[in-house]
N, CA and C atoms as a LAMMPS dump frame, in Angstrom:
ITEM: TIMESTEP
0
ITEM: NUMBER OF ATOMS
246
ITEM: BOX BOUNDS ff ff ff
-5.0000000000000000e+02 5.0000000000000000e+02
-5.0000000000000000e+02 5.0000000000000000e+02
-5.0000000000000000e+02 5.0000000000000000e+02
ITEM: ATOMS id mol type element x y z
1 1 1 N 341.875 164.448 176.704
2 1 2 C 342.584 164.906 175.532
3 1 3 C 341.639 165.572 174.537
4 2 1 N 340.552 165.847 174.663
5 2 2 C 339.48 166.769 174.66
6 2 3 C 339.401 168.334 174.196
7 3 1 N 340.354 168.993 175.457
8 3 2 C 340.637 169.984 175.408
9 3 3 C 340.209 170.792 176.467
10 4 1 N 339.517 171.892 177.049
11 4 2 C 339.599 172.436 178.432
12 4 3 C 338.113 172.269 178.477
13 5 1 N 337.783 171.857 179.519
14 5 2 C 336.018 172.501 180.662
15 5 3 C 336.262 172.811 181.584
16 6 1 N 335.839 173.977 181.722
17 6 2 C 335.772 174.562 182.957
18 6 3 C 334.155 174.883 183.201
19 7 1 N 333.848 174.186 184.399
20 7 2 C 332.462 174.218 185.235
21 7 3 C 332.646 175.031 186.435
22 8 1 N 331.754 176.309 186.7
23 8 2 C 332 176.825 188.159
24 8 3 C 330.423 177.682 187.923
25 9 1 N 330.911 178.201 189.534
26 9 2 C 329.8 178.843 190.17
27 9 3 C 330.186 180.219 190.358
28 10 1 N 329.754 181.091 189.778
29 10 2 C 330.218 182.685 190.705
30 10 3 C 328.631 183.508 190.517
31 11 1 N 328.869 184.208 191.738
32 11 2 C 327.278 184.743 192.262
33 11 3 C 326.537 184.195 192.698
34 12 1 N 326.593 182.772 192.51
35 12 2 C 325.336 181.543 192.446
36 12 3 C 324.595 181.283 190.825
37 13 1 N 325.164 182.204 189.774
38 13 2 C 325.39 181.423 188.351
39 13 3 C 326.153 180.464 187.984
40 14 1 N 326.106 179.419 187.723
41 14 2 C 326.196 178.308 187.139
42 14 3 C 326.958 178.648 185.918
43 15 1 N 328.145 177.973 185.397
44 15 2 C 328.275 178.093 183.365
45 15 3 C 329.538 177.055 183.483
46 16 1 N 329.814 177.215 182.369
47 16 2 C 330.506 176.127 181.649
48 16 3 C 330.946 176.746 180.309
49 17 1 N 331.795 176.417 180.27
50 17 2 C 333.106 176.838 179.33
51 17 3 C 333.985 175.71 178.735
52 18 1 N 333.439 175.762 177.727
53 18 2 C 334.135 174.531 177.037
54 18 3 C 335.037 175.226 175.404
55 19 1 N 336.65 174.441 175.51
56 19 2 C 337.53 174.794 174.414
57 19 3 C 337.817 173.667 174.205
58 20 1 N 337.374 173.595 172.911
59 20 2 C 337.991 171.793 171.905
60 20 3 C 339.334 172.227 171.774
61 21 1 N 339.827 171.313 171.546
62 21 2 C 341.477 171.271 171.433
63 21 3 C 341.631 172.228 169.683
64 22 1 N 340.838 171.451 168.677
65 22 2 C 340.73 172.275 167.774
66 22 3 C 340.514 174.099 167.937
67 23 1 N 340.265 174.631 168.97
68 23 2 C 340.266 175.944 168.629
69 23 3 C 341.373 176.519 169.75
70 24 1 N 342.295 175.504 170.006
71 24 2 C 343.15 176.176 170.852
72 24 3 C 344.393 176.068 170.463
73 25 1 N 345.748 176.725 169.685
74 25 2 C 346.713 175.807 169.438
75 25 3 C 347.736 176.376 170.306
76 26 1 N 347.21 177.01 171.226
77 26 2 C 348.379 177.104 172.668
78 26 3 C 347.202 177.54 173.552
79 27 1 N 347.952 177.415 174.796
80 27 2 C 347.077 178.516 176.125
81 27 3 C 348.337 178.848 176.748
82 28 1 N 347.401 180.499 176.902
83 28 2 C 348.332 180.976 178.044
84 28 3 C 348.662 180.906 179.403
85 29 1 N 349.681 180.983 179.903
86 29 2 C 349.99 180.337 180.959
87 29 3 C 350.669 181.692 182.085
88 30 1 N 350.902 181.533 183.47
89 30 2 C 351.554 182.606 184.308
90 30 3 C 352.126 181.667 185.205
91 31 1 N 353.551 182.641 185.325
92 31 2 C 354.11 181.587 186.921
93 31 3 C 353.716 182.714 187.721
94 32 1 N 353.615 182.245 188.813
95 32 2 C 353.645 182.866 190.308
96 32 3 C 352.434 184.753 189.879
97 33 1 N 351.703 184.407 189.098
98 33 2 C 350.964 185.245 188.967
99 33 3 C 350.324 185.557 189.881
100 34 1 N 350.41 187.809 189.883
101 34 2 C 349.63 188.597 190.981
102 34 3 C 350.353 187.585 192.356
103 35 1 N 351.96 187.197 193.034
104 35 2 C 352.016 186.288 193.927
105 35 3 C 350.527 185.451 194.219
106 36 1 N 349.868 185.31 193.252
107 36 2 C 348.655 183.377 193.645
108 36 3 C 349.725 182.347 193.206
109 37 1 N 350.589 182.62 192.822
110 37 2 C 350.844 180.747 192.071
111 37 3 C 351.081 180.709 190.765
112 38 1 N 351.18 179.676 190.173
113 38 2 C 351.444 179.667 188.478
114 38 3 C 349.727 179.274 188.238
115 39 1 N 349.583 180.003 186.985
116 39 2 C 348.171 180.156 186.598
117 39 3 C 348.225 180.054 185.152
118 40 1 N 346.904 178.742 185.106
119 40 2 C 346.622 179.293 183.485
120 40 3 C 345.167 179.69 182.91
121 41 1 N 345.566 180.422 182.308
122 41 2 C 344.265 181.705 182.174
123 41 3 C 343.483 180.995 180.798
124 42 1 N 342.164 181.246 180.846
125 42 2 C 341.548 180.749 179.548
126 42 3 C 340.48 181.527 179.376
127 43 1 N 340.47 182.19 177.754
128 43 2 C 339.625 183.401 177.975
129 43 3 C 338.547 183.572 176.516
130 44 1 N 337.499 183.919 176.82
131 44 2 C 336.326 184.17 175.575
132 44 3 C 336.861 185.566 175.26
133 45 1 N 335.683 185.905 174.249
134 45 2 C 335.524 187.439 173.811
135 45 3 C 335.23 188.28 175.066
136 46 1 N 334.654 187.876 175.837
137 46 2 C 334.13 188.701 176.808
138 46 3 C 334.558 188.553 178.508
139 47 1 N 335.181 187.446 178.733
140 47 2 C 335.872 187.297 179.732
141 47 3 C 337.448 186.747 179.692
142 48 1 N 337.984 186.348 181.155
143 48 2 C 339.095 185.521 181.374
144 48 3 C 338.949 184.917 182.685
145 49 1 N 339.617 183.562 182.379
146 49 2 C 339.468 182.822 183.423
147 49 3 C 340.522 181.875 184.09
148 50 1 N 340.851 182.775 185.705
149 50 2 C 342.203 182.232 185.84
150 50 3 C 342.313 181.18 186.535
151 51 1 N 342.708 180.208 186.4
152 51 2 C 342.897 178.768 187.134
153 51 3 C 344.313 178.669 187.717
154 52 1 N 343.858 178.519 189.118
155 52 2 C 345.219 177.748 190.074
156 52 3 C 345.733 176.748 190.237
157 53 1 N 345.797 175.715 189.513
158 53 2 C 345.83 174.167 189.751
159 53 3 C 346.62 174.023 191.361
160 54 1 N 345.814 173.122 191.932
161 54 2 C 346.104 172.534 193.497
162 54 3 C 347.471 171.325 193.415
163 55 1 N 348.39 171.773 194.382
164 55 2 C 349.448 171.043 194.469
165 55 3 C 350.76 171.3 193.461
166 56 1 N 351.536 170.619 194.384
167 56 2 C 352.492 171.197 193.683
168 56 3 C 353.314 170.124 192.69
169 57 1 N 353.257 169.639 192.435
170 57 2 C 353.583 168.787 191.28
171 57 3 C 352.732 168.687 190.055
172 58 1 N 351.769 169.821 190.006
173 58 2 C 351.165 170.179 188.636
174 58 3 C 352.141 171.261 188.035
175 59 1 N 352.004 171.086 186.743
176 59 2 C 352.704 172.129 185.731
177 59 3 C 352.11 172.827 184.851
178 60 1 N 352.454 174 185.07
179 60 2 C 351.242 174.685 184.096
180 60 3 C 352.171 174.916 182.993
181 61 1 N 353.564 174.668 182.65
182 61 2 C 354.097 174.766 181.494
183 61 3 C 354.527 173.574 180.712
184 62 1 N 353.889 172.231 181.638
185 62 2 C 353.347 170.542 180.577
186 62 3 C 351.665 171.308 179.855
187 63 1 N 351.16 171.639 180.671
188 63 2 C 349.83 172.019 180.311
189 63 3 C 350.08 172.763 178.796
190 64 1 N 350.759 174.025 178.74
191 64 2 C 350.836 174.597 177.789
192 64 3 C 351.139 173.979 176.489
193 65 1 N 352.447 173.062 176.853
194 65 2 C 353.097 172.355 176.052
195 65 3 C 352.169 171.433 175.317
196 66 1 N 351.286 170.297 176.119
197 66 2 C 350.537 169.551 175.787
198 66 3 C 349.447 170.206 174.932
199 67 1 N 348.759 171.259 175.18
200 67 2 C 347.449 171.937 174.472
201 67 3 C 348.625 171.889 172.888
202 68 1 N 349.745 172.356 172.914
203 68 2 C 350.054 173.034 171.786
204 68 3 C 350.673 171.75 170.781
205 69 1 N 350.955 170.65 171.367
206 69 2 C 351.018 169.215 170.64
207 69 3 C 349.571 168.317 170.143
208 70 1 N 348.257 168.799 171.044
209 70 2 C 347.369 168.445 170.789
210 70 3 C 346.466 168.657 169.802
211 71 1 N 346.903 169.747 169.772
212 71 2 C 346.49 170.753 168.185
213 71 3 C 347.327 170.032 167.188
214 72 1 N 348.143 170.338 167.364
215 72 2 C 349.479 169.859 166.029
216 72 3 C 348.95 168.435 165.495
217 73 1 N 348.941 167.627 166.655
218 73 2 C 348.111 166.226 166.164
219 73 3 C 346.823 166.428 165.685
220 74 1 N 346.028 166.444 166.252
221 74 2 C 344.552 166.784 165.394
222 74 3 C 344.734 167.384 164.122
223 75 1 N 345.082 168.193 164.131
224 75 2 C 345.888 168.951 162.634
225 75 3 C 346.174 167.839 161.946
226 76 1 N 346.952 167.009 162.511
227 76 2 C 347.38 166.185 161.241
228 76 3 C 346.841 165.349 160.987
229 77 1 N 345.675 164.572 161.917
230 77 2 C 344.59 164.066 161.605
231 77 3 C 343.441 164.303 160.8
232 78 1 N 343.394 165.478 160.521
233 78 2 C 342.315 165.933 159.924
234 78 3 C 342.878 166.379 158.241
235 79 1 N 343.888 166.018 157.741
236 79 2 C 345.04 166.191 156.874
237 79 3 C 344.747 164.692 156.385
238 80 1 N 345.37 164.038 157.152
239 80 2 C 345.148 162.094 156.585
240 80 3 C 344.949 161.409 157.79
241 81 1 N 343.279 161.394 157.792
242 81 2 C 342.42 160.846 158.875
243 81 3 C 343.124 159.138 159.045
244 82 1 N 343.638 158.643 158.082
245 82 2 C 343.971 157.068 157.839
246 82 3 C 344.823 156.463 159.02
């Protein structure tokens, strides 16, 4: 409840991509994107990065939903931490 990491390899570079929940208050999401699947994309200034989640009883539109409640809460935590 964090918010997104993404760790991978392309070329044989190494990186890591990390979004706190604080700087995200939705992500975008694709069904059946380019026919791969439902995808959700997560993207810097300078790239994008599309994720397939494996299996089929993942949802990439709980995913969306959840990022965009996770914000809302933190938000209001940071309003009256108490």
């Amino acid at each position: 409840m964090e918010g997104f990491t993404l760790e991978a390899t392309f070329d044989g570079n190494s990186f890591l991509l990390v979004k706190p929940v604080s700087s995200m208050y939705s992500c975008h999401i694709e069904w059946e994107y380019k026919k791969k699947g439902d995808c959700i994309d997560l993207s810097t200034l300078d790239d994008t990065y599309y994720i397939y989640p494996k299996g089929k009883k993942f949802s990439v539109t709980k995913i969306a939903l959840a990022t965009e409640e996770l914000f809302q809460y933190q938000a209001r935590l940071a309003l009256d931490p108490s």
